[in-house]
N, C-alpha and C positions, 0 to 999 in steps of 0.2 A: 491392477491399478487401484489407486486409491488416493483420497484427497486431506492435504494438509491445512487446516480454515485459522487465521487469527483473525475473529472478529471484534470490532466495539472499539479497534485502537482509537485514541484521544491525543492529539498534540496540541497544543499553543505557538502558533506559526505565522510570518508575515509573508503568505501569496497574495493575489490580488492582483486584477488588471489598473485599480486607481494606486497610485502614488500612496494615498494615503493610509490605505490599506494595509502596502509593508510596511508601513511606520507602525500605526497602532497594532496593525495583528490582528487575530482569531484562533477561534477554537474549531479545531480540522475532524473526523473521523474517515478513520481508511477501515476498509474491510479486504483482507487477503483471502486468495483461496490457490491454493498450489496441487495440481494434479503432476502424480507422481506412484511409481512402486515402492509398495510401503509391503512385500512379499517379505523381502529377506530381514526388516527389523521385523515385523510379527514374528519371526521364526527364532532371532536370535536373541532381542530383547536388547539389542547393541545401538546405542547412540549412531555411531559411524556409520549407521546403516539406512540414515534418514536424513531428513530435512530437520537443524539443528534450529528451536524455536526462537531461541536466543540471538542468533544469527540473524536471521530472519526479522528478528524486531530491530534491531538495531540497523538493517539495511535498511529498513522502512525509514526509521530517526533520522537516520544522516540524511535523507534525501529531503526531509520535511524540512531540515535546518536548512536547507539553499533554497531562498527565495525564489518562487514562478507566478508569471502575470496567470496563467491559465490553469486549470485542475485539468484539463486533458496533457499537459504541455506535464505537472508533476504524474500524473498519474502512468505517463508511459515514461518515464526514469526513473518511476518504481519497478514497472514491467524490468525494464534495463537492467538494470541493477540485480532483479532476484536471478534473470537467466543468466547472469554472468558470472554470481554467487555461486550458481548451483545447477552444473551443465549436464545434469542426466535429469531434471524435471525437465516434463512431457508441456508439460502450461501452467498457464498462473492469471488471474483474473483479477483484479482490483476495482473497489470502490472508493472513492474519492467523494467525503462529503465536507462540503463548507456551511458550518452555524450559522443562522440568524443574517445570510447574505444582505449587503446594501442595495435591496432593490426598492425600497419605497413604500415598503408594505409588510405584512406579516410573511414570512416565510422559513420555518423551521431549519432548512437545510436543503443548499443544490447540492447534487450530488451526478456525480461523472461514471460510469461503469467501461472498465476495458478487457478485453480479453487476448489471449496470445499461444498460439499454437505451434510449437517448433516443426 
């Protein structure tokens, strides 16, 4: 076994439980983590033998680009998404952070953590 990570991704995306929120938007950060046999690419050095990163980013994109009131509500149709993408990984974990949240005060980033075990 072994684990596939894209971390530090950045979107500019309209979630948000207020109204106003998907109007103006935000600046989002996901963190993936995809466990998986990563045996037969170490052995053959073959693309087709993995979890293809490209793919994978671009699953993430599309899902950011549909508007969600909730970062647990996106963060588990990113789950969605990657195990249907890619039906021989084992699990997949995501982080879900919202910038600079409207809560009345300083706060850097909420952030949502999920995990998923087939």
């Amino acid at each position: 076994m072994g684990q596939i990570a894209l971390e530090g991704m950045e979107f500019f995306a309209f979630h948000g439980y207020y109204d106003e929120e998907q109007k103006i938007g935000n600046k989002y950060g996901i963190d993936l983590y995809i466990d998986t046999d990563l045996h037969a690419a170490g052995a053959s050095d073959q693309l087709r033998e993995t979890v293809n990163y490209e793919v994978l980013y671009r699953v993430v994109a599309e899902e950011m680009r549909a508007p969600a009131r909730l970062l647990e509500h996106l963060g588990h149709r990113v789950m969605d998404r990657v195990l249907e993408e890619f039906p021989y990984i084992e699990g997949v974990r995501v982080s879900v952070s919202k910038f600079n949240p409207p809560l009345g005060g300083i706060c850097h980033r909420a952030r949502i953590t999920l995990e998923r075990r087939r």
